[in-house]
Every structure is written in structure tokens, then in C-alpha cells.
N, CA, C and O of each residue as an XYZ file, in Angstrom:
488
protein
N       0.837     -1.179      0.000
C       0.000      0.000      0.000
C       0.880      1.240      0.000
O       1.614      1.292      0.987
N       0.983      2.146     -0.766
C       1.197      3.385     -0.785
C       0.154      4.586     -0.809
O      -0.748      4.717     -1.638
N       0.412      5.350      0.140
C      -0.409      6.431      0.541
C       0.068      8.218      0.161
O       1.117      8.780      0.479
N      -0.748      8.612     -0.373
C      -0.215      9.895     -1.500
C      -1.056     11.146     -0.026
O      -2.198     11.573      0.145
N       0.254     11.315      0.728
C      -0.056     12.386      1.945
C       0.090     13.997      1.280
O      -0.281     14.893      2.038
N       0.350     14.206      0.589
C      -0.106     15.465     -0.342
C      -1.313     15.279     -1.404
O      -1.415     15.998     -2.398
N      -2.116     14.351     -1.123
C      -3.563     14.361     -2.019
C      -4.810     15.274     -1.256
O      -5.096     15.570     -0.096
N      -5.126     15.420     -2.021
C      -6.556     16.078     -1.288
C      -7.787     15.544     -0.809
O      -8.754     16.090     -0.278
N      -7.407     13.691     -1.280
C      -8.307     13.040     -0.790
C      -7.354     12.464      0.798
O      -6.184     12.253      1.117
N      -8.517     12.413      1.338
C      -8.243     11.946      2.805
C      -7.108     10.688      2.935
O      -6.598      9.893      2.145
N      -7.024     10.923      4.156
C      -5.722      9.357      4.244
C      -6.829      8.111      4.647
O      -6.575      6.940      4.363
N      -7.811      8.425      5.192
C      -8.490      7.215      5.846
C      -9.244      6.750      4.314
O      -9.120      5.584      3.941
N      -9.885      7.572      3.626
C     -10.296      6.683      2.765
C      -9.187      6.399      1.681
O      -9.627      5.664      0.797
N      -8.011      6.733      1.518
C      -7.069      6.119      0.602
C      -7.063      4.615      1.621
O      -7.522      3.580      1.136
N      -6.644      4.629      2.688
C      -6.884      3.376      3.825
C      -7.970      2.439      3.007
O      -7.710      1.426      2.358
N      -9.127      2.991      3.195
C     -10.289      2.255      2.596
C      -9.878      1.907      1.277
O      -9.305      0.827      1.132
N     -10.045      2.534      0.435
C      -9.482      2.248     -1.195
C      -8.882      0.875     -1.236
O      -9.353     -0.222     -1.540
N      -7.970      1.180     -0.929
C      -6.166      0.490     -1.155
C      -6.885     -0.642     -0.293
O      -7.376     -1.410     -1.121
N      -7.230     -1.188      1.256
C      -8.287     -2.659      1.464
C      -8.694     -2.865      0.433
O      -8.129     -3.522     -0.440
N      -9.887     -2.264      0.356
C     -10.805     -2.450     -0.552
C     -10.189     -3.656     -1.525
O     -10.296     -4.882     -1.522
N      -9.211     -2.304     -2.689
C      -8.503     -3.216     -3.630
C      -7.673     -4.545     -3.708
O      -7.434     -5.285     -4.663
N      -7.306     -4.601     -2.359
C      -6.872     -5.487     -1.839
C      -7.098     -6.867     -1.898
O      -6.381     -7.840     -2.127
N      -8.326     -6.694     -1.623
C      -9.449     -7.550     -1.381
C     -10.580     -8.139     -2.713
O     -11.020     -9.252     -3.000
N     -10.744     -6.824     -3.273
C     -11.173     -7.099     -5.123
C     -10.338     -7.771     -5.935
O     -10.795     -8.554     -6.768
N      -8.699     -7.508     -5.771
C      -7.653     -8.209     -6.561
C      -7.218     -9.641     -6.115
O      -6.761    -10.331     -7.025
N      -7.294    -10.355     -4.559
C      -7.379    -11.310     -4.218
C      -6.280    -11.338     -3.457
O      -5.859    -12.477     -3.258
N      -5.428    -10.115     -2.765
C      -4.485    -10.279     -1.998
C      -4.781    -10.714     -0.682
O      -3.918    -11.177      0.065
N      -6.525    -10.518     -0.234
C      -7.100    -11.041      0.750
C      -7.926    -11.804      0.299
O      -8.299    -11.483     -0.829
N      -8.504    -12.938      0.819
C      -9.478    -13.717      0.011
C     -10.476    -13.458      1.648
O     -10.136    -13.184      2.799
N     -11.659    -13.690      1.047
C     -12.823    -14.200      1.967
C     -12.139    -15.258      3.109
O     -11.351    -16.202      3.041
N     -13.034    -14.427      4.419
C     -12.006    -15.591      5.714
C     -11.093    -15.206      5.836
O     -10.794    -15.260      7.029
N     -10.157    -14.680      5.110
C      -8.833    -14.240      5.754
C      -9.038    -12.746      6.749
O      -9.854    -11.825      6.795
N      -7.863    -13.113      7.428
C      -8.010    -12.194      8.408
C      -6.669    -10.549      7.355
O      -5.838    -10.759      6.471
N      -6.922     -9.637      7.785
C      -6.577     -8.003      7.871
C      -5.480     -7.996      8.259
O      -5.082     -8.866      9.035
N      -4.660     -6.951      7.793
C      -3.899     -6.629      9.246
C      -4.648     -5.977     10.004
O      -5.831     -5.972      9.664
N      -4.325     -5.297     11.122
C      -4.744     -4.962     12.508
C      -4.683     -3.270     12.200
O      -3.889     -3.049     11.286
N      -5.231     -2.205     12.658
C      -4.943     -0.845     12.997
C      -3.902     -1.036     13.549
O      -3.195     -0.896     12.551
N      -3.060     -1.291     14.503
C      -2.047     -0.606     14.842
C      -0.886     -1.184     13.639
O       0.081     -0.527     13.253
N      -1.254     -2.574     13.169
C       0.303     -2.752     12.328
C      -0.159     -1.959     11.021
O       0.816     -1.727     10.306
N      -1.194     -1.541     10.570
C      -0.792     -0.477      9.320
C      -0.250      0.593      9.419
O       0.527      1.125      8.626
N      -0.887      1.211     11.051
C      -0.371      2.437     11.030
C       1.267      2.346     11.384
O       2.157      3.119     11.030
N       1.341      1.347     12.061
C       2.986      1.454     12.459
C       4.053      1.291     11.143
O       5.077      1.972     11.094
N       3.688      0.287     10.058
C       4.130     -0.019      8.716
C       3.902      0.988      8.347
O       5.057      1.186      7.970
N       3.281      2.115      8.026
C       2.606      3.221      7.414
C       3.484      4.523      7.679
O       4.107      5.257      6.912
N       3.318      4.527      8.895
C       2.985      5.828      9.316
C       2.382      6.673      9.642
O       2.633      7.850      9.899
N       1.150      5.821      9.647
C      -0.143      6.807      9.974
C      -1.022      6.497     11.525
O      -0.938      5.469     12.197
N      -1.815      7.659     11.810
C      -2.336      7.654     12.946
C      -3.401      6.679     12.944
O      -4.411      6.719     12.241
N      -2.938      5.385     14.192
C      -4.062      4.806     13.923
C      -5.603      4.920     14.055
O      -6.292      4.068     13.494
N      -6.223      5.980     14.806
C      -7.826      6.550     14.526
C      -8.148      6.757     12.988
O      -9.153      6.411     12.369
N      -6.679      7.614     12.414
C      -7.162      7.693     11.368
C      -6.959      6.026     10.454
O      -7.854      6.155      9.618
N      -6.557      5.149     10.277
C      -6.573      4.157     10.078
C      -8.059      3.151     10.165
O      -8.451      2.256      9.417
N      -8.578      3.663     11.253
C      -9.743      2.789     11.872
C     -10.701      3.657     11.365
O     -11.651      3.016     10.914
N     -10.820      4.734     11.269
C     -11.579      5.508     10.708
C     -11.596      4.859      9.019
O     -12.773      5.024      8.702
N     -10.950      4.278      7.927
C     -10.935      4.081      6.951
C     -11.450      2.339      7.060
O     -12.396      1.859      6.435
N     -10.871      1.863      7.677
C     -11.311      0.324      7.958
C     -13.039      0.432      8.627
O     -13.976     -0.290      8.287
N     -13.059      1.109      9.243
C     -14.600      1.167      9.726
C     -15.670      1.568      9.118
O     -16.815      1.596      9.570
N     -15.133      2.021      7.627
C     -16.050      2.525      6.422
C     -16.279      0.850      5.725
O     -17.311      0.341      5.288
N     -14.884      0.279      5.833
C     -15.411     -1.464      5.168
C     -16.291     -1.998      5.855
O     -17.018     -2.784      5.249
N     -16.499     -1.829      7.026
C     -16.974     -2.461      8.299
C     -18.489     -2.594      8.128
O     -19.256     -3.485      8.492
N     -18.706     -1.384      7.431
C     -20.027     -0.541      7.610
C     -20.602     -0.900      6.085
O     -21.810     -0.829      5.860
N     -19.585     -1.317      4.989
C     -20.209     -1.676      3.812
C     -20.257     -3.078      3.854
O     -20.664     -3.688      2.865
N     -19.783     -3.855      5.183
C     -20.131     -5.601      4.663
C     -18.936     -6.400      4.085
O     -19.003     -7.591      3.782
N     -17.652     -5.491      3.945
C     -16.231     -5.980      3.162
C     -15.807     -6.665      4.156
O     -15.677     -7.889      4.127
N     -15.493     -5.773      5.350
C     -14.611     -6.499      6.696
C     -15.227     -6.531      8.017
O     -15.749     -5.530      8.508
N     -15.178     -7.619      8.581
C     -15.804     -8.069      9.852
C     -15.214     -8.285     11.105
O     -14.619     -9.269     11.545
N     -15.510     -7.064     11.667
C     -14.317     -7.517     13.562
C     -14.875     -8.576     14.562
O     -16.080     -8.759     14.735
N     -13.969     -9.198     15.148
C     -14.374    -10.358     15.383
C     -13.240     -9.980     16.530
O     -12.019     -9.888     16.403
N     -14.114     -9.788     17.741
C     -13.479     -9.419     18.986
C     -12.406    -10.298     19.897
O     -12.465    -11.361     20.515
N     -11.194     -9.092     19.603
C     -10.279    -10.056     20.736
C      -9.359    -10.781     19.640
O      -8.171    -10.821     19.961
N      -9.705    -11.398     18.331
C      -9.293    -11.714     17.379
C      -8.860    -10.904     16.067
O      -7.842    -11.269     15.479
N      -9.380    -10.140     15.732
C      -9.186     -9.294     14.522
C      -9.822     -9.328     13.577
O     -10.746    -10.141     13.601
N      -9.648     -8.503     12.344
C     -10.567     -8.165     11.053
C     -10.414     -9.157      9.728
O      -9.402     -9.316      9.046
N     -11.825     -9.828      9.554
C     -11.639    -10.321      8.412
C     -12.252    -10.391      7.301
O     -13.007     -9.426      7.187
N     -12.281    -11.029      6.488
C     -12.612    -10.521      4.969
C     -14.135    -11.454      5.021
O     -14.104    -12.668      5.223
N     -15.435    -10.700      4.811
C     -16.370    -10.925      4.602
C     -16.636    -12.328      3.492
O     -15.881    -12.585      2.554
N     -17.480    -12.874      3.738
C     -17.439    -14.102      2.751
C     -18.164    -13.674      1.655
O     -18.144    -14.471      0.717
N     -19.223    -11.979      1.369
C     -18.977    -11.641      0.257
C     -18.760    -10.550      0.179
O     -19.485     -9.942     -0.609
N     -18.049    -10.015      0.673
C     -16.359     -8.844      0.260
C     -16.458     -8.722     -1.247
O     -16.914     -7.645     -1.631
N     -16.111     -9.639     -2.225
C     -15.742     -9.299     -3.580
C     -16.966     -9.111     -3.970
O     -17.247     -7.924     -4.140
N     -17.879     -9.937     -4.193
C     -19.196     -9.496     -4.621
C     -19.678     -8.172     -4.352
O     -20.006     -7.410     -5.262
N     -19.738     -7.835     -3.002
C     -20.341     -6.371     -2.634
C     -19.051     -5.707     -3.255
O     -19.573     -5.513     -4.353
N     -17.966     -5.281     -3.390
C     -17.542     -4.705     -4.211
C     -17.289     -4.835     -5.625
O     -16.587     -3.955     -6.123
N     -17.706     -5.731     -6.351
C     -18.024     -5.606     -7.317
C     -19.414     -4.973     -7.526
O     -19.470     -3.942     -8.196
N     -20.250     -5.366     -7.142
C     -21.815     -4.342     -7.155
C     -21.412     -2.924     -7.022
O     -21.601     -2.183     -7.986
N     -20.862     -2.446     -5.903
C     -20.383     -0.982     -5.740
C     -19.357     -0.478     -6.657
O     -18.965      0.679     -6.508
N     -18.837     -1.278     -7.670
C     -18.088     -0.675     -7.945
C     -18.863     -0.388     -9.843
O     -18.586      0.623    -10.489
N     -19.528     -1.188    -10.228
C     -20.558     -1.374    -11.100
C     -21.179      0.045    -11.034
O     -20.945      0.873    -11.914
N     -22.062      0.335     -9.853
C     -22.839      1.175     -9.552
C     -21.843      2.421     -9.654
O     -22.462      3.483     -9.702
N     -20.658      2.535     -9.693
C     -19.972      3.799     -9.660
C     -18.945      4.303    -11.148
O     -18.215      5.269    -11.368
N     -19.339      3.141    -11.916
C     -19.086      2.897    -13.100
C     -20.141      3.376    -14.076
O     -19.968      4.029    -15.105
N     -21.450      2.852    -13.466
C     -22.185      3.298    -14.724
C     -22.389      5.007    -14.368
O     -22.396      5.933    -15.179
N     -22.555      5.070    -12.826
C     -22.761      6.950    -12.431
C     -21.781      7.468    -13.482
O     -22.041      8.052    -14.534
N     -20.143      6.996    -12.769
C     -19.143      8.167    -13.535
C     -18.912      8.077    -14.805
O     -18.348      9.087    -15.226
N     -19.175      7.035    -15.843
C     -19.249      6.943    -17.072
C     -20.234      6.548    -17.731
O     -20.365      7.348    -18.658
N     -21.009      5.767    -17.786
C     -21.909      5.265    -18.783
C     -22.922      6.543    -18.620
O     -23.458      7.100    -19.578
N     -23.050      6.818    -17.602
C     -24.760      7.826    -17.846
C     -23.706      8.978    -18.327
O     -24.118      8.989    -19.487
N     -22.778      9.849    -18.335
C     -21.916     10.638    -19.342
C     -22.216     10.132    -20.900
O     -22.751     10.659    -21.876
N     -21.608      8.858    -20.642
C     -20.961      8.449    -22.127
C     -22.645      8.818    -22.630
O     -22.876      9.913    -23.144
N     -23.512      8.027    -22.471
C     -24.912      8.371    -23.362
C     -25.673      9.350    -23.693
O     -26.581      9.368    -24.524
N     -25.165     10.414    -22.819
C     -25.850     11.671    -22.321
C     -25.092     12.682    -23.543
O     -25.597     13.495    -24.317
N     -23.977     12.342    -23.389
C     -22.977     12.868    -24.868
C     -23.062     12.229    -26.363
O     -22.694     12.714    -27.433
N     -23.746     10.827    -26.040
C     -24.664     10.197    -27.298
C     -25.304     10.614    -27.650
O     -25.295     10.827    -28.862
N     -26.289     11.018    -26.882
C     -27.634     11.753    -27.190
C     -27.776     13.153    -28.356
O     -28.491     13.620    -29.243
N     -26.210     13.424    -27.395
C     -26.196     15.089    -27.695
C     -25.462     14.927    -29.245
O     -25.623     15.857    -30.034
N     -24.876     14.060    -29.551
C     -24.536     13.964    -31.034
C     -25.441     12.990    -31.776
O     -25.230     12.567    -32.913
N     -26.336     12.727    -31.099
C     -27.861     11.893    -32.191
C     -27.394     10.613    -32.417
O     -27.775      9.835    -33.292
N     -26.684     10.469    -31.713
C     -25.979      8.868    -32.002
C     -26.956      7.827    -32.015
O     -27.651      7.934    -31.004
N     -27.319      6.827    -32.758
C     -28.238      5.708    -32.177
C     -27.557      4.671    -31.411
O     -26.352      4.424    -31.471
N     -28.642      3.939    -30.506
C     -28.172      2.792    -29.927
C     -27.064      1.778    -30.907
O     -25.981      1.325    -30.535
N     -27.720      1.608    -32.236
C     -26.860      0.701    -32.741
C     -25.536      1.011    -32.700
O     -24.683      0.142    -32.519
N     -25.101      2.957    -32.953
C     -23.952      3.303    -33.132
C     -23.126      3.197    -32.197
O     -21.936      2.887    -32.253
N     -24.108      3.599    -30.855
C     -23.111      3.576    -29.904
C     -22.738      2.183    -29.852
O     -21.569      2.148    -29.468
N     -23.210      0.929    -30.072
C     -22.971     -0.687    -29.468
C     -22.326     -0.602    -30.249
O     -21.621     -1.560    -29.934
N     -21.661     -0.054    -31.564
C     -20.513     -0.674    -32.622
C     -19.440      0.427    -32.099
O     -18.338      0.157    -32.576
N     -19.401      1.711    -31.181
C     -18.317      2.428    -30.996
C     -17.350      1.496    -29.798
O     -16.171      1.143    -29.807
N     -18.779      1.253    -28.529
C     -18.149      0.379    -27.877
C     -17.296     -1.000    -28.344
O     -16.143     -1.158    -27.942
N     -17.837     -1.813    -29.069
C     -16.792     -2.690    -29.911
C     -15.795     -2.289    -30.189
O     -14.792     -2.921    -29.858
N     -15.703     -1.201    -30.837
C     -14.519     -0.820    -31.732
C     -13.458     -0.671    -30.492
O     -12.378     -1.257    -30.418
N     -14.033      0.293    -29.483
C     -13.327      0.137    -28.072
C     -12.659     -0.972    -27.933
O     -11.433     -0.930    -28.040
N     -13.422     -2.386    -27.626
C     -12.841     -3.134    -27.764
C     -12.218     -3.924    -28.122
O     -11.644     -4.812    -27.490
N     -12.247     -3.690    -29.283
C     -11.027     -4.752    -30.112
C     -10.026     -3.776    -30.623
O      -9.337     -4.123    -31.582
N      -9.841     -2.439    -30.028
C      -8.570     -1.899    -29.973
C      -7.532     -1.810    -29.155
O      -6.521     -1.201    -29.504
């Protein structure tokens, strides 16, 4: 994990992010356990509230599960719910754009389904 402390986005949700991805890419699988707040922040550098503050946003979406006395682990559907959320933030930040700018050049459905192709097989 690398953390960009001159961003303007927060450190706790880069925290969140960077799990998150973690966890979408398969460096954590379902059942596995986290590291802990204090060993990120100590590996890190960062304050651990603010640490727990970013882990407690997974907590709260169903990704990661504290399990007292024991530690944090990876939801048994972690990838699924982030794949749904991440779907849902895909079609917001692009698809309803991309069509909305279809529209505005009269594009038809068919055109747009052959631009997207072309997308893809480039």
C-alpha cells in the first residue's frame, strides 16, 4: 500500500481504497483475516484513529468483519459487494456521461454498441 499524503483526498479513505482493492484483486481472500490498525499504522505511518476511521467505512459496507479479541476479516462476500459498488460507480461516472454525450450527437443505440466494440477490439 502506498499512501499519497499530499492528495486532497483523505488518508483514511485512501486506507479504505487500497483494502478495498486489496481484497477485489485477491491479496485477501474471503475468511482471511486483515492486518490490525495498529500494524498499518505502524508499517505506514499513519495515525491509527485515522486508520480505523478508513477500515470502519469497510466495516459498515459488509467488506470487513471484527471479530473481537481476534481481529478483522474478509467478509465471505467482500468481492461481490464490491463488485456491485463498484458497477454502480461505473455506470454513475461513465456510462450515464458516455450516453448523455450520445444523445447530444444523435448517435443511435446501434452506433453507440458498434463504438463500444470498436473500443474493444482496440
Amino acid at each position: 500500500m502506498k499512501f499519497n499524503f499530499d492528495s486532497p483526498e483523505p488518508i483514511y479513505l485512501q486506507v479504505a481504497e487500497q483494502v478495498e482493492e486489496a481484497i477485489f484483486t485477491g491479496i485477501y481472500r474471503a475468511g482471511e483475516q486483515v492486518p490490525s490498525t495498529t500494524e498499518m499504522s505502524k508499517e505506514f505511518h499513519i495515525n491509527p484513529a485515522t486508520v480505523l476511521k478508513g477500515i470502519n467505512r469497510l466495516v459498515a459496507a459488509g467488506v470487513i468483519e471484527k471479530r473481537r479479541g481476534v481481529g478483522m476479516f474478509v467478509t465471505p462476500d467482500a468481492e461481490k459487494t464490491i463488485r456491485e459498488k463498484r458497477r454502480a460507480e461505473f455506470y454513475d461516472r461513465y456510462v450515464s456521461r458516455f450516453t448523455s454525450e450520445a444523445r447530444k450527437l444523435n448517435l443511435s443505440e446501434d452506433e453507440l454498441i458498434e463504438l463500444i466494440r470498436r473500443g474493444y477490439e482496440a
